[in-house]
N, C-alpha and C positions, 0 to 999 in steps of 0.2 A: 192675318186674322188669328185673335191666339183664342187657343179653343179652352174649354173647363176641363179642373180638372178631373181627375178617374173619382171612383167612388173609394179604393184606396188611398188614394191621398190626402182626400177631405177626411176621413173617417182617422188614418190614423193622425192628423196633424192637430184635430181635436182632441184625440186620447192623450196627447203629448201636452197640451197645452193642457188639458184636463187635470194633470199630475202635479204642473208644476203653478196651479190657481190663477191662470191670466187667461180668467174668464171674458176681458173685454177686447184681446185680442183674437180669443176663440169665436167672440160675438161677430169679430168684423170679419173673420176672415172664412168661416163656415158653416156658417146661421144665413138661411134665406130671411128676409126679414119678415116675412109671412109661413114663420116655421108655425108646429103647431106641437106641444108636447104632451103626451098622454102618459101618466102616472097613476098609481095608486093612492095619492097626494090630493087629485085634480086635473084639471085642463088648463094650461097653460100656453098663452096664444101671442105671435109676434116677441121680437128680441125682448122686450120688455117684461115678459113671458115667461123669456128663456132663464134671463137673469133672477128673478124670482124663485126659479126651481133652485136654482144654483144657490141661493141664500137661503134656501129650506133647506138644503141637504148640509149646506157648509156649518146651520144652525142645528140640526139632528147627530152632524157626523164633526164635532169639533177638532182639528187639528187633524186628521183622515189621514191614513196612509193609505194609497190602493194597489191592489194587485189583481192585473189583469189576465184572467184563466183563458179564456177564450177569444180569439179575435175573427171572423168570419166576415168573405162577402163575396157577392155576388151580382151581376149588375149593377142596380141601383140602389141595393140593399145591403146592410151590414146588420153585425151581431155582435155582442159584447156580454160575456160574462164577466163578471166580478168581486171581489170580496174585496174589504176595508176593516181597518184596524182604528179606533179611534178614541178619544178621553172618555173611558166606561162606555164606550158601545161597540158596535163590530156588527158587519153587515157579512152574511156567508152566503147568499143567493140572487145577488145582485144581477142584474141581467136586461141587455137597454138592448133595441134594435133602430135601426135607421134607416131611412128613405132618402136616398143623397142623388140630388136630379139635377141638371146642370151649374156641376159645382159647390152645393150648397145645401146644407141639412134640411128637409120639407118637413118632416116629418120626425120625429122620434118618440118610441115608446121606454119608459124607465120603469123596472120593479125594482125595490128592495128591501125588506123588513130589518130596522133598524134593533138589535137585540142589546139590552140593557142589563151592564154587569148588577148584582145584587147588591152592590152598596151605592148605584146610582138608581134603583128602583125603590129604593127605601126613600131615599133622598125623594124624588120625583113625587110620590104617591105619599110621602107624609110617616111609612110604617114604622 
């Protein structure tokens, strides 16, 4: 009988997959299909969900580089601080936590305030 794995394995095999954008193998392989994502964005519900967030950020954070400050867990629980470098934007308080229950992300919460260089805000707002 092969049993799930730990809450550090899913967690970091996501972070990995996170970095290098193969979001649809991150879907299959660490996403319950009844995950459920809470954002500062919205709610976000089921893979189809998950994927959505993932194209709001890839659409806010173009071309992203990240770097992971913090990695934390606990039981069935993880932490994730973060900051990202991206075309005129840059995220410094990025910060997600996770509920990882047999196997598979249930749960996760994301913040992050996307901050907009000066010559992408002129651009954006028209000034």
């Amino acid at each position: 009988m092969m049993t799930a794995r730990t809450t550090k394995e899913v967690f970091e095999d996501h972070l990995q997959l996170a970095l290098t954008n193969e979001w649809h193998s991150d879907l299959e392989r660490n996403f319950s299909s009844h995950c459920v994502l809470l954002t500062g964005f919205g709610v976000f519900q089921g893979l189809e969900g998950v994927m959505d967030a993932a194209n709001l950020l890839m659409k806010q954070l173009p071309n992203a580089r990240y770097i992971y400050r913090t990695r934390l867990w606990h039981d069935e629980m993880a932490f994730l601080e973060w900051e990202a470098v991206a075309d005129g934007v840059r995220v410094e308080d990025g910060a997600d936590s996770y509920l990882i229950r047999n196997g598979a992300i249930e749960i996760m919460t994301i913040h992050y305030t996307p901050i907009y260089s000066a010559h992408h805000v002129a651009f954006k707002y028209n000034i």
